[in-house]
C-alpha positions in Angstrom: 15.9 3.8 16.0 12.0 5.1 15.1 9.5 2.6 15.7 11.7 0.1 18.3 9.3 -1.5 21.2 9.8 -0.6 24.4 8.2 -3.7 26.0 8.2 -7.3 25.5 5.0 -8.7 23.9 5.7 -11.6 25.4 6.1 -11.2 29.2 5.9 -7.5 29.5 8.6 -6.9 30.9 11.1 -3.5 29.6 13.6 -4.3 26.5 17.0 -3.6 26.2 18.3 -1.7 22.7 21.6 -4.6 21.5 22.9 -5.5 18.5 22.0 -8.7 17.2 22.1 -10.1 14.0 23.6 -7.3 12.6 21.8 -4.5 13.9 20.1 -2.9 17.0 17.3 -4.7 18.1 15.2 -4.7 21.5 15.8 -7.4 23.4 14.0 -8.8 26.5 16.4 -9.5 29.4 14.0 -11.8 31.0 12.5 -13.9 28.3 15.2 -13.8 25.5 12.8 -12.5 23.0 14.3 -10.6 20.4 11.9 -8.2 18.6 12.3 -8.1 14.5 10.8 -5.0 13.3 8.9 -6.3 10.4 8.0 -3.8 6.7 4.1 -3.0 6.1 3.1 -4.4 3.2 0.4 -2.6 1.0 -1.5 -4.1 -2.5 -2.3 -2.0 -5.1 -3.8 -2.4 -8.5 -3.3 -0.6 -12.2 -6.4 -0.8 -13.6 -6.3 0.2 -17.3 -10.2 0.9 -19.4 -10.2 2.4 -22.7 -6.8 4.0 -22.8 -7.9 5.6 -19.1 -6.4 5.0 -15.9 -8.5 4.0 -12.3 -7.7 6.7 -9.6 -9.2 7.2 -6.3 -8.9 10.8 -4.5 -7.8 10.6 -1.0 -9.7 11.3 1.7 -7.7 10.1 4.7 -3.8 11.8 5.7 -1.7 12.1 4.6 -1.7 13.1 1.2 -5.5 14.3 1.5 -7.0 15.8 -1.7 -4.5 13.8 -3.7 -5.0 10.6 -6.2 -3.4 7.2 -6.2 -3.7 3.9 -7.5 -6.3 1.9 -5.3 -4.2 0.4 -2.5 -4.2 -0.5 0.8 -2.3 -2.7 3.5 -2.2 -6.4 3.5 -3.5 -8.5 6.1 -1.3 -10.8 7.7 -3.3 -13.7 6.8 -4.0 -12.4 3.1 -2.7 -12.8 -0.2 -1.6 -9.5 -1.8 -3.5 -10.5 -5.2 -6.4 -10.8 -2.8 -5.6 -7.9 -0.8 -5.5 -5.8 -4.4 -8.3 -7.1 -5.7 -10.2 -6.3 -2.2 -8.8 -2.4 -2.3 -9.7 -1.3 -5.4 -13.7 -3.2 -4.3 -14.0 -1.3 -1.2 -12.4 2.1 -3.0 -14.0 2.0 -6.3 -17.1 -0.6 -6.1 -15.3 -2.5 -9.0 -14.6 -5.9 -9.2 -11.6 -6.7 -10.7 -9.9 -10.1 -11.8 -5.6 -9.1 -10.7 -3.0 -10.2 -13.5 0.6 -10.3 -13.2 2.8 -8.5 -11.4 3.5 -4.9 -12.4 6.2 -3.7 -9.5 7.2 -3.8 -6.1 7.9 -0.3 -4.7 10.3 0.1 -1.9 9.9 3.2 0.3 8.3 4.5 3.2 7.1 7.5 3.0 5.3 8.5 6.5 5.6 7.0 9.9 2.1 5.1 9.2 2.7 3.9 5.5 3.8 0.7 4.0 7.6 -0.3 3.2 6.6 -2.5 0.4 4.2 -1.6 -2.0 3.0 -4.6 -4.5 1.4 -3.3 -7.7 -0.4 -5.9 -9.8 -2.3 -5.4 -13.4 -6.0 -5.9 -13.4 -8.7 -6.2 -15.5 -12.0 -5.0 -14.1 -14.9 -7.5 -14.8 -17.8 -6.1 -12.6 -19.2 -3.7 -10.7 -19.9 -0.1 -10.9 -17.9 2.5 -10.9 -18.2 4.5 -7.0 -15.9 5.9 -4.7 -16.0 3.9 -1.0 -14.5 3.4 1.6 -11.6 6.1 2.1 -11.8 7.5 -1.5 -13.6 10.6 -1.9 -13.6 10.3 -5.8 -13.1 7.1 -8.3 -12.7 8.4 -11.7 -10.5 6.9 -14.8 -8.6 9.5 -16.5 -7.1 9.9 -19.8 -3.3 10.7 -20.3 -3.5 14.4 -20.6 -6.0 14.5 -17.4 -4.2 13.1 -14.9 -4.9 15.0 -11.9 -2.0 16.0 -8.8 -1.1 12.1 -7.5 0.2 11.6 -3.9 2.9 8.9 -2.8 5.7 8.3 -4.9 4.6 4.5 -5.4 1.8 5.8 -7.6 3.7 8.7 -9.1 6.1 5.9 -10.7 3.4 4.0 -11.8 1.5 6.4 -13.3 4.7 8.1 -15.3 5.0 4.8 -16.3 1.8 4.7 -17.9 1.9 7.5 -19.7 5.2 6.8 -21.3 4.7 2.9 -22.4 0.9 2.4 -22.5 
């Protein structure tokens, strides 16, 4: 039962572990609240540029040292297009315009991550080309370059690439 409150955020006052709707879920005693524990919800973006790939080297854990797609989580008030678009700015220093949909990636993979990972195509359109933010390194790489990738969300998007681009 990882990640159930302990407390009401409502009145403060201690939960109780019941089943409701289904499943286990803290419930406050005194004001009726039931707590839904609800997925993180991350944006990423495939950018493709002259048969290369955009990939940022981590430089936050987990999965230090590795590369991924540019991605980060969603604000609650934020459209993921927006959100994607905003990531791969503050990673890369690229603007980019987000196309269609590419995948949605289901999966936690550490106590911190995201459930739901929302991978869009995008074009980039301006900018230049400099790692930010929590990237150590922006690079685009070429099929037989592709350096050791972290999360599996970017690892299936990535094989993907290299088998239908």
């Amino acid at each position: 039962m990882d990640g159930l409150i302990k407390f009401c955020p409502e009145c403060g006052k201690e939960v109780e572990i019941l089943p409701r709707f289904g499943r286990m879920r803290a419930v406050c005693a005194a004001c009726g609240r039931i707590h839904f524990q609800d997925p993180k919800v991350a944006a990423s973006a495939l950018v493709e540029e002259g048969g290369k790939i955009l990939l940022v080297k981590r430089v936050m854990t987990p999965m230090r040292g590795t590369w991924t797609l540019p991605a980060g989580f969603v604000e609650a008030d934020e459209d993921p297009r927006a959100a994607a678009a905003r990531e791969v700015l503050e990673e890369t220093g690229l603007r980019v315009e987000i196309g269609e949909l590419f995948d949605v990636i289901y999966g936690r993979e550490h106590k911190r991550g995201a459930s739901i990972v929302i991978v869009y195509r995008a074009v980039v359109v301006g900018g230049t080309l400099q790692a930010q933010d929590d990237a150590e390194e922006a690079h685009f790489f070429a099929p037989d370059e592709i350096p050791e990738l972290g999360f599996e969300a970017t690892k299936r998007v990535v094989e993907w690439w290299l088998k239908n681009r």
